[in-house]
C-alpha positions as CSV (number, residue, x, y, z in Angstrom):
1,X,31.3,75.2,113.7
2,X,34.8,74.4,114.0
3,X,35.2,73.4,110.0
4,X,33.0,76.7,109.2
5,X,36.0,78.3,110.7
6,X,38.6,76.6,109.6
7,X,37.5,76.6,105.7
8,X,36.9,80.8,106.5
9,X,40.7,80.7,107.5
10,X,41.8,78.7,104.5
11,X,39.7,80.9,102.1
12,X,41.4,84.6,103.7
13,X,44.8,82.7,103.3
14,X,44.3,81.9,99.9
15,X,43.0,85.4,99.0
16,X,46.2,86.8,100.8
17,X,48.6,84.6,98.7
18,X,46.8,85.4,95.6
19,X,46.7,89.6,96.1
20,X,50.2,89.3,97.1
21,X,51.6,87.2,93.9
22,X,49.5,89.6,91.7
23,X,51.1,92.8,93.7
24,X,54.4,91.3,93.1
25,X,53.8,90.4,89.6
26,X,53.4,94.3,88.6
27,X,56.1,95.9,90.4
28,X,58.8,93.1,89.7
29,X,61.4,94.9,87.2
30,X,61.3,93.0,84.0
31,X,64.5,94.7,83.1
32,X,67.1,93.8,86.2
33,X,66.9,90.2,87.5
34,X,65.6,90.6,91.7
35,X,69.2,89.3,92.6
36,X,70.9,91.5,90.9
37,X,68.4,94.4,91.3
38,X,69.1,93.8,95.4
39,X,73.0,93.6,94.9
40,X,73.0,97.2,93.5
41,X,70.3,98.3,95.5
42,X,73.3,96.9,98.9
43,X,75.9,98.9,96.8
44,X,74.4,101.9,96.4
45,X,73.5,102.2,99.9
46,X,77.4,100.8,100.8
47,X,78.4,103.9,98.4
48,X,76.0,106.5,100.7
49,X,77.4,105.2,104.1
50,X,81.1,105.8,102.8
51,X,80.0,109.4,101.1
52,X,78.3,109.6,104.5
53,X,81.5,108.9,106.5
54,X,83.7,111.2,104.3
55,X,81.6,114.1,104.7
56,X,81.2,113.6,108.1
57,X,84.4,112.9,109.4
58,X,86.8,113.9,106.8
59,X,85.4,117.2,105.5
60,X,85.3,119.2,109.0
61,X,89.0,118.6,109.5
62,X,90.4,120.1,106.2
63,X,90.6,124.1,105.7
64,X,90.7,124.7,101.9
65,X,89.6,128.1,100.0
66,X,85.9,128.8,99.4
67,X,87.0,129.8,94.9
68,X,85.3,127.6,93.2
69,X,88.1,125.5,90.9
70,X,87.9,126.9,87.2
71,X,87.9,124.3,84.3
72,X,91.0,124.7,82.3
73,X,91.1,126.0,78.5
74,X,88.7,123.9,76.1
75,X,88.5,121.4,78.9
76,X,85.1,120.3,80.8
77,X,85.0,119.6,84.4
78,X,83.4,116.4,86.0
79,X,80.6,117.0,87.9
80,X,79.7,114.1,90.5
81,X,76.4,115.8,91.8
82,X,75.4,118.4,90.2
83,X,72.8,119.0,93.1
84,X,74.8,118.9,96.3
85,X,75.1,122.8,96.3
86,X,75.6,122.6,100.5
87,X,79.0,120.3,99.4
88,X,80.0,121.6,96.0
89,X,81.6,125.0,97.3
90,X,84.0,122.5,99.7
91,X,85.1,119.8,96.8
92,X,85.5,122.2,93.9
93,X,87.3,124.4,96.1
94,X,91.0,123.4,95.9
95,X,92.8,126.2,94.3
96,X,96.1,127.2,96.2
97,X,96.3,130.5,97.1
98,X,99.8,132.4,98.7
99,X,98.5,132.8,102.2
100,X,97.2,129.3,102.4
101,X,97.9,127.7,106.2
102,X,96.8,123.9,107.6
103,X,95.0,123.7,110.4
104,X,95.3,120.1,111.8
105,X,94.2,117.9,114.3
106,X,96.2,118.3,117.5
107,X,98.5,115.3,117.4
108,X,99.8,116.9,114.5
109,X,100.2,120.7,115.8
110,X,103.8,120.3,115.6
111,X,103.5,119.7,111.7
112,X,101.2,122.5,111.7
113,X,103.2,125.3,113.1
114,X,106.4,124.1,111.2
115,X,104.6,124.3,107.9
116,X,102.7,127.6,108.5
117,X,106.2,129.3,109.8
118,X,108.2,127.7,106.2
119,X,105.6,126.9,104.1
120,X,107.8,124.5,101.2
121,X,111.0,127.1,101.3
122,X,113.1,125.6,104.4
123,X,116.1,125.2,102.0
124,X,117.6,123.3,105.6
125,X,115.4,119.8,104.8
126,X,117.7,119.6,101.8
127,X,120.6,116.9,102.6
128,X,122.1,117.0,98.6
129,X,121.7,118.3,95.5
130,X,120.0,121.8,95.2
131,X,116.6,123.0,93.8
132,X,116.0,124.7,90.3
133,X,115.4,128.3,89.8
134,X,112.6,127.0,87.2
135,X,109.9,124.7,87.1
136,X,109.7,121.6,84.4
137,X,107.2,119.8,83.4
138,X,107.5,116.6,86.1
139,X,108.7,116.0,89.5
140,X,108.9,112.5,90.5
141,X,109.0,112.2,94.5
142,X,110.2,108.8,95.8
143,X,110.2,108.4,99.7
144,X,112.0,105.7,101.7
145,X,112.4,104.2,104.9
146,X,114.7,101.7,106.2
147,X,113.8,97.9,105.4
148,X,115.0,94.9,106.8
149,X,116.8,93.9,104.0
150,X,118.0,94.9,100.6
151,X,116.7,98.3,101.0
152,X,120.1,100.4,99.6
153,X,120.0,97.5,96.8
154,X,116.1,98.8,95.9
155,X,116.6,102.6,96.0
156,X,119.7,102.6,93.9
157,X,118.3,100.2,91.3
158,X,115.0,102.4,91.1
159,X,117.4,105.7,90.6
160,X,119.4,103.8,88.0
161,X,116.5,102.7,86.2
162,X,115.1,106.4,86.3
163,X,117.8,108.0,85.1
164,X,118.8,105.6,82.7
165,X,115.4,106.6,80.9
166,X,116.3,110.6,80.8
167,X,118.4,111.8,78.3
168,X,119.6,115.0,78.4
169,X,117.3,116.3,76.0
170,X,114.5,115.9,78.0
171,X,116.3,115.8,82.0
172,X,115.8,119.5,82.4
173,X,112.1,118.6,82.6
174,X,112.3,116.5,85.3
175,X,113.1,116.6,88.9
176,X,113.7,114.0,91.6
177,X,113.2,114.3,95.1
178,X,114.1,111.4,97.3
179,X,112.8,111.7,100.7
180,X,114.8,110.3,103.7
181,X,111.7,109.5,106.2
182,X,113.0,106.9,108.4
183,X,112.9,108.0,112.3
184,X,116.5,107.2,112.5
185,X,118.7,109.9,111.3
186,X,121.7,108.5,111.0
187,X,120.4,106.0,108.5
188,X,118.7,109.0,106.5
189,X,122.2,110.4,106.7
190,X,124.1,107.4,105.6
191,X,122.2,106.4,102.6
192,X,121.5,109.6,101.5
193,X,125.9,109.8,101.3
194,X,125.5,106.9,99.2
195,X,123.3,107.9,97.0
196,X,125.4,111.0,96.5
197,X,128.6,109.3,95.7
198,X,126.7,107.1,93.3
199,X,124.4,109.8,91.1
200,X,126.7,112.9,91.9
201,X,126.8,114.4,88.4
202,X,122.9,114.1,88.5
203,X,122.8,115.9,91.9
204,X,125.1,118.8,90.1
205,X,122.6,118.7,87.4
206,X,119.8,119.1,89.5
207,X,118.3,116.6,88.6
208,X,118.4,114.7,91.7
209,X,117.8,115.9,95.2
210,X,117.5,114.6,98.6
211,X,115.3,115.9,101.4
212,X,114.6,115.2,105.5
213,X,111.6,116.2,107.5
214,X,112.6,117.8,110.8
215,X,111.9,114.8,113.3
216,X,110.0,117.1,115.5
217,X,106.5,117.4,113.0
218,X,106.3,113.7,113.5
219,X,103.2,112.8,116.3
220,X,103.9,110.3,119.4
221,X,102.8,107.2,117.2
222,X,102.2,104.8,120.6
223,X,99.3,107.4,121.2
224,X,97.5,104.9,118.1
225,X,95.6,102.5,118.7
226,X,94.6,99.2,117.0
227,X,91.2,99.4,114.5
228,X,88.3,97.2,113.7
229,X,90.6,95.9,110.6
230,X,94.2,96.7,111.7
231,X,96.5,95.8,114.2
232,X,98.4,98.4,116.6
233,X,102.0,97.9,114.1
234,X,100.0,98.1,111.0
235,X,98.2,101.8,112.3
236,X,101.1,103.1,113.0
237,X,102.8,102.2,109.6
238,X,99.9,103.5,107.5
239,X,99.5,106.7,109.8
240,X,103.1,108.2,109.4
241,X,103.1,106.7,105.6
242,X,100.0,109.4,105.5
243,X,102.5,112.3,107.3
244,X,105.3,111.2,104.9
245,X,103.1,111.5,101.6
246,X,102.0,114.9,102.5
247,X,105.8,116.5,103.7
248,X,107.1,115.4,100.6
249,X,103.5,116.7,98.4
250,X,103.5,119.8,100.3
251,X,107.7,120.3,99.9
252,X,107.3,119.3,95.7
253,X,104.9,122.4,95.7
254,X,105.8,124.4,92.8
255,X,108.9,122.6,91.4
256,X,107.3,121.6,88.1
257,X,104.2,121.3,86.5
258,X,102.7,118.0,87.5
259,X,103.9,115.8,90.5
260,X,104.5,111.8,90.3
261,X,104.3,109.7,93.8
262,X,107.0,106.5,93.4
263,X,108.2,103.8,95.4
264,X,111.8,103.1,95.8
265,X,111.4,99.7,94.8
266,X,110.3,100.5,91.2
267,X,111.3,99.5,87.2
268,X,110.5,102.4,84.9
269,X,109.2,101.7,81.0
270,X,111.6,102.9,78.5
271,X,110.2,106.2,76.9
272,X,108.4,106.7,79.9
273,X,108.0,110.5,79.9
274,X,106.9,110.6,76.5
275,X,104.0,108.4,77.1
276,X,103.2,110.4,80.2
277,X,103.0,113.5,78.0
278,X,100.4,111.6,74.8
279,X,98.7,110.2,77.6
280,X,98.0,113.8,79.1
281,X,97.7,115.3,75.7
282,X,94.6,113.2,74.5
283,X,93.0,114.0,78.2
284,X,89.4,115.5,77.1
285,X,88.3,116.5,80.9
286,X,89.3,118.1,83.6
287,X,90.9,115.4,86.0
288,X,92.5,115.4,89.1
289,X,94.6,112.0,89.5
290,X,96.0,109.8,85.9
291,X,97.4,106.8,87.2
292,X,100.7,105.2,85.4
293,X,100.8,101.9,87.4
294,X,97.6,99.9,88.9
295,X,98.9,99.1,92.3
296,X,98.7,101.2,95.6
297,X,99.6,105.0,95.2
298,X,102.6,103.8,92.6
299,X,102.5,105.8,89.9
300,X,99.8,108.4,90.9
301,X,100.0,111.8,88.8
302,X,98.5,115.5,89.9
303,X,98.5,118.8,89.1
304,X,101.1,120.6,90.9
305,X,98.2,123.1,92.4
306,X,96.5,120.2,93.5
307,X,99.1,119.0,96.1
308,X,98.1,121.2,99.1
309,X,94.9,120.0,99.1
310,X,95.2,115.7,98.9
311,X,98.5,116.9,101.6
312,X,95.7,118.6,103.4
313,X,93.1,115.5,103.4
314,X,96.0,113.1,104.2
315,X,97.2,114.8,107.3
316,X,93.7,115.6,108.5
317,X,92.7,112.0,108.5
318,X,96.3,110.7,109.0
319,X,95.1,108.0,111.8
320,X,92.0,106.9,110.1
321,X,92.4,105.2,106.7
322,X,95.5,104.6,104.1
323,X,96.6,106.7,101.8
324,X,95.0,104.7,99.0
325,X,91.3,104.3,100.5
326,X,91.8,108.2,101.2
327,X,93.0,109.0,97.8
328,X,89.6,108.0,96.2
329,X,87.5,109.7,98.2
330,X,89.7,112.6,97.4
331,X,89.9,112.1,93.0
332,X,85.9,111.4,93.7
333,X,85.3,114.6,95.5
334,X,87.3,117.2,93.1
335,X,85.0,116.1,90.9
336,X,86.6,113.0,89.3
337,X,84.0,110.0,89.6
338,X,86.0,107.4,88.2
339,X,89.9,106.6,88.0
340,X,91.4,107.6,84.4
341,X,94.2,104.6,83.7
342,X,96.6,104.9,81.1
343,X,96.6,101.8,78.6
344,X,99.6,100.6,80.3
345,X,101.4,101.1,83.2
346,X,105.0,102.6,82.9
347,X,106.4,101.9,86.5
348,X,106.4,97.6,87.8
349,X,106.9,97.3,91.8
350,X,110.0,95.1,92.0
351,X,110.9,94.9,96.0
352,X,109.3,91.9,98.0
353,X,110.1,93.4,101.0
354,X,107.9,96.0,102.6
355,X,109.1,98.3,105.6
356,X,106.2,97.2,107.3
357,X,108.3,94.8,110.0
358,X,107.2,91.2,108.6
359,X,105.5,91.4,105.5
360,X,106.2,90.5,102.1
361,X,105.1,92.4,99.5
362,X,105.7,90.0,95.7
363,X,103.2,92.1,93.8
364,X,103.4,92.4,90.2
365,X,101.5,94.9,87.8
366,X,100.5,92.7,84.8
367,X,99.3,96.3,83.3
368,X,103.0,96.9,82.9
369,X,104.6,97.8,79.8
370,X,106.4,94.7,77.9
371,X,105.1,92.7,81.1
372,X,105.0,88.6,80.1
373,X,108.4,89.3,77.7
374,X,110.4,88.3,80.5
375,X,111.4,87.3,84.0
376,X,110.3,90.4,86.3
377,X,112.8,90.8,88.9
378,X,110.3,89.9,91.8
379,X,110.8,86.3,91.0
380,X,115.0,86.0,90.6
381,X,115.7,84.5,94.3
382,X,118.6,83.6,96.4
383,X,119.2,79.9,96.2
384,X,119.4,76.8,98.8
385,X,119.4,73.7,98.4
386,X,117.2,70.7,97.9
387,X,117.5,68.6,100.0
388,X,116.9,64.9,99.4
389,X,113.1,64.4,100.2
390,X,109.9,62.7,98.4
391,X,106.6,64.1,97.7
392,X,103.3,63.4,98.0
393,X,99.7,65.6,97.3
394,X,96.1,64.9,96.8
395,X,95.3,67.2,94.2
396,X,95.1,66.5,90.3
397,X,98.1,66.6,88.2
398,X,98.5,68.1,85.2
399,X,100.0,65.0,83.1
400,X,104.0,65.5,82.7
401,X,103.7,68.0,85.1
402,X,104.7,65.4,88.7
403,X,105.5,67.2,92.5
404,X,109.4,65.9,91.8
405,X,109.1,68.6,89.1
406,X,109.4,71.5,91.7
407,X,113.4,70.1,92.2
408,X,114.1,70.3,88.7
409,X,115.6,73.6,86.8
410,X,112.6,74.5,84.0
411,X,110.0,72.7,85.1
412,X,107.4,72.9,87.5
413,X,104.3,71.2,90.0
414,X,101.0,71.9,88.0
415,X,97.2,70.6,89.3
416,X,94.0,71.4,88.1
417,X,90.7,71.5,90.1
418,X,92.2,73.1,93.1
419,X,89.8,72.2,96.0
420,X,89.9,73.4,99.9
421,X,92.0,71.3,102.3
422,X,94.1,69.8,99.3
423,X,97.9,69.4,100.4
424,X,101.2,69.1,99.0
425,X,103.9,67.6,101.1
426,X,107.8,67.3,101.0
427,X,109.3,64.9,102.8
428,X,112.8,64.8,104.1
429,X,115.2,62.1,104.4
430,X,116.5,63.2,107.2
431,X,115.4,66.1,109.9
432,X,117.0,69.7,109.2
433,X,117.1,72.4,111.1
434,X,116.1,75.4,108.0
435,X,117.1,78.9,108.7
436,X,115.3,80.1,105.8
437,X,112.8,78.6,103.4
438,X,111.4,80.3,100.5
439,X,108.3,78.3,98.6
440,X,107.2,80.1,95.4
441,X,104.4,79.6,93.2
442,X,102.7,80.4,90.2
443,X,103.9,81.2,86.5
444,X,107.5,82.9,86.4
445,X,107.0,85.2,83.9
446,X,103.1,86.6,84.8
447,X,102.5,85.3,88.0
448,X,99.2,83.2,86.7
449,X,98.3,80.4,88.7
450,X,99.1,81.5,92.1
451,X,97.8,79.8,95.3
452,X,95.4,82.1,96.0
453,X,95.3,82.0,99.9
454,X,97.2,79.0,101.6
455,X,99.2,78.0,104.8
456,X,102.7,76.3,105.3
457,X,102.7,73.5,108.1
458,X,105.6,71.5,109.2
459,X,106.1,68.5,110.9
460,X,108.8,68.2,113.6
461,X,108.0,64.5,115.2
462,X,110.8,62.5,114.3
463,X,108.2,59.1,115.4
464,X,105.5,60.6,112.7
465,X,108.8,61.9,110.0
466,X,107.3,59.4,107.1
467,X,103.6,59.8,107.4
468,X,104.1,64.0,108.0
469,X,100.9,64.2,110.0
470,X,101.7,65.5,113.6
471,X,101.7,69.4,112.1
472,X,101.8,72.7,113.2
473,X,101.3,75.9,111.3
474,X,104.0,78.1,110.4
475,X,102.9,80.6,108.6
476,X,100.7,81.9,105.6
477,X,101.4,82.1,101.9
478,X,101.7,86.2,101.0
479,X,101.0,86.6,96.9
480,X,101.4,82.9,96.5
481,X,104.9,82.5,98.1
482,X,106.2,82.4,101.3
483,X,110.0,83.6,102.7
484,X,110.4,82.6,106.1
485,X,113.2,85.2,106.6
486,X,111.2,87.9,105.2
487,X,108.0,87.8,107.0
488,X,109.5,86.6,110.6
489,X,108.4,83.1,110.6
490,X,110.0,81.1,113.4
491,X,110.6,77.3,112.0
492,X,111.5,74.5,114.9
493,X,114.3,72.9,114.7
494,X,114.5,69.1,113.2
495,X,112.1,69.4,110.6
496,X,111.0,66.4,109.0
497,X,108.0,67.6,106.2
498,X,106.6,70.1,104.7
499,X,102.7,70.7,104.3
500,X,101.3,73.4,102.1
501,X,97.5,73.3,102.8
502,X,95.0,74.7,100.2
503,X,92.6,77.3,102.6
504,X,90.4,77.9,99.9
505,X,88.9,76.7,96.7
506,X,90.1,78.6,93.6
507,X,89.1,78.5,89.9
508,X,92.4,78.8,88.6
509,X,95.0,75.9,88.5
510,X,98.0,75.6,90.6
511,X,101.7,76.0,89.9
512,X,104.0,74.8,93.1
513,X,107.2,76.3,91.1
514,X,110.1,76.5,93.6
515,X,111.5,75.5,96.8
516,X,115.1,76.4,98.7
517,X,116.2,75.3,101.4
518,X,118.8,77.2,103.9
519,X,120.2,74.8,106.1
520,X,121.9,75.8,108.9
521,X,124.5,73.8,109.9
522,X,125.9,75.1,112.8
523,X,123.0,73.8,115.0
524,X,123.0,71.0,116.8
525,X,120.4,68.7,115.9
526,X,119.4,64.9,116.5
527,X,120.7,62.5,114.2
528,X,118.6,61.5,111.6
């Protein structure tokens, strides 16, 4: 009885397995592989949660006109869902009209009731220069706050380099506004003096101006609070970043034509403006956002008429995501799907130093105009020493290519095969106690061959100073290099090695370029 049973069970498994293989023979997709059928199946529903989230969260809090936006002249108009009647009234709604007023979240009432009493006409946020009586064709807004170092350095190189690529044939076209938006007045007052004395016959021109948001629209920013992905310091940073963007969109309201958002830390292309101008030209659509640089909201052009809307969204949902992340929900929803990128970009992020307290910022654009012709700025350093020291690494060298190469001028550390948990170490002859160190890799000119995520150890045992393995971590590698100064890294005093640790495997090849050594001789230390 018990093997009648048994061989029934085997004979309703096997019909089971074979009605299921045959089910799944005729609805597999012969066209998409399963794998990657699943992976855009996870993407698409990724895509609905975020649509989801915007509509939920970020739509309620923005007031905006209910006129429908009208194509312009000979010029079609995206249309990213042709059957979302309920939402199309809200994102093809952002024409400006005269009596337009925000209404904001409460933290932000202050901005609110400052903006709806002077709309973008307080004349008394202007620290120098003066505005036109017409509009141009381009305003290009650049706002700054106070860095740890180098920051006057930054904004008066970006001005030079601006106006150094406007002739006067084309200057009355162009207007820049330089916003102060550091909470510390005095600096705002200080630098913007500077820059003054520096570019006065381009503030007389008009070319240049300076404005200052009234402290009082700013919210209490230790209200914040720290998110899933950032901490408390980076919030905050992001938040008023959000307030600062919109001031200075909702004060360039107006001035010309089309509106620019800069960094101060920026290299302009020669004959910028007239690629800006052929790249809008051959534009066949509608579109809400060109973008003349690929890296955060560098180089990011809109329509003039545009700005009190994306000011709107900004402010509205100032706390909750960065500018960037809300700037595509925002191009996606006025009815640009996809980002339009000129062939090249025309402004290259120079500054390695970001006002967020302890970060380093050494990104490049590769998109860049003329970029891999020469040394971008990024990579010219202060320099050390080098101190005596040897060297040792597990990974595979390049032939011709040894660690001692990282000492000499023109030459370079290159391995191939770059594997998780791989070192390099230097050791020193002696201890030293290093008030800076700055470690640098990759290529010079383009920034290939990076170390793609990595940490900086240091050894500090003067029983274990020629075998370097009684280590502690320091810090982490930022875009390859690491500047201890910069990003706030505390290194002990009588330092005998160096480790830089591979974290993670990476496909490319390795480049240890540079090292320089600040040692500071004033501290005591144990002889060595």
């Amino acid at each position: 009885m018990k093997n009648t049973r048994l061989k029934c069970w085997k004979q309703l498994l096997c019909i089971f397995i074979i009605v299921w293989i045959f089910n799944f023979l005729i609805t597999v997709d012969v066209h998409i592989p399963q794998p990657l059928k699943h992976l855009l199946e996870i993407q698409e529903a990724q895509f609905a949660v975020n649509e989801t989230i915007f509509r939920k969260n970020i739509v309620p809090n923005v007031r905006l006109t209910r006129e429908a936006k009208k194509p312009e002249p000979d010029k079609k108009i995206h249309n990213s869902n042709e059957n979302d009647n309920a939402d199309a009234s809200f994102f093809n709604s952002w024409r400006k009209q005269e009596n337009d007023t925000l209404a904001l979240p409460s933290p932000l009432s202050a901005f609110q009731q400052y903006y709806n009493k002077y709309g973008n006409t307080d004349d008394s946020v202007i620290l120098y220069g003066h505005r036109r009586n017409s509009a141009g064709y381009l305003t290009l807004a650049i706002p700054t706050v106070k860095r740890p170092f180098n920051n006057y350095y930054y904004l008066n190189f970006t001005l030079n380099s601006l106006v150094s690529n406007i002739d006067n044939s084309i200057a009355s076209e162009v207007v820049i506004v330089i916003f102060m938006a550091d909470l510390d007045m005095a600096w705002n007052k200080h630098t913007a003096r500077l820059l003054y004395l520096d570019f006065r016959i381009h503030f007389d021109s008009g070319l240049i101006h300076i404005i200052s948001a009234p402290s009082k629209i700013y919210p209490d920013l230790a209200i914040l609070k720290k998110t899933k992905a950032d901490p408390v310091a980076r919030v905050k940073w992001r938040s008023k970043q959000n307030i600062d963007f919109a001031f200075l969109m909702l004060y360039s309201q107006g001035i010309n034509k089309y509106f620019i958002q800069l960094e101060d830390d920026i290299l302009v292309a020669p004959g910028f403006l007239n690629d800006i101008k052929s790249f809008v030209l051959r534009q066949n659509e509608s579109w809400i956002c060109l973008e003349f640089s690929s890296l955060g909201f560098i180089g990011k052009m809109f329509h003039s008429k545009d700005l009190f809307s994306i000011s709107s969204v900004l402010l509205s949902n100032f706390s909750s995501s960065p500018c960037d992340i809300l700037l595509g929900y925002i191009r996606r929803y006025m009815g640009q799907p996809l980002p339009i990128h000129s062939p090249y970009s025309l402004f290259q992020h120079i500054g390695r130093i970001s006002s967020l307290k302890n970060k380093m910022m050494p990104s490049v654009d590769i998109k860049f105009k003329g970029f891999g012709s020469k040394v971008p700025l990024i990579t010219i350093l202060p320099q050390g020493e080098k101190p005596p020291a040897k060297f040792k690494t597990d990974m595979d060298i390049v032939p011709g290519y040894r660690p001692e190469n990282i000492y000499t001028n023109n030459s370079y550390f290159w391995a191939k095969g770059i594997k998780k948990r791989q070192y390099f170490k230097i050791i020193f002859e002696k201890p030293l106690n290093i008030s800076r160190l700055i470690i640098s890799t990759g290529n010079i000119i383009d920034k290939t061959d990076t170390l793609e995520l990595g940490i900086l150890k240091v050894g500090a045992n003067e029983k274990d100073r020629f075998y370097c393995s009684d280590l502690r971590k320091v810090g982490n590698f930022a875009g390859g290099d690491v500047d201890s100064l910069i990003q706030g890294i505390v290194l002990p005093k009588n330092i005998n090695c160096l480790h830089i640790e591979v974290k993670r495997t990476q496909f490319k090849w390795l480049i240890i370029r540079d090292l320089q050594v600040f040692i500071d001789r004033n501290s005591s230390r144990k002889p060595g």
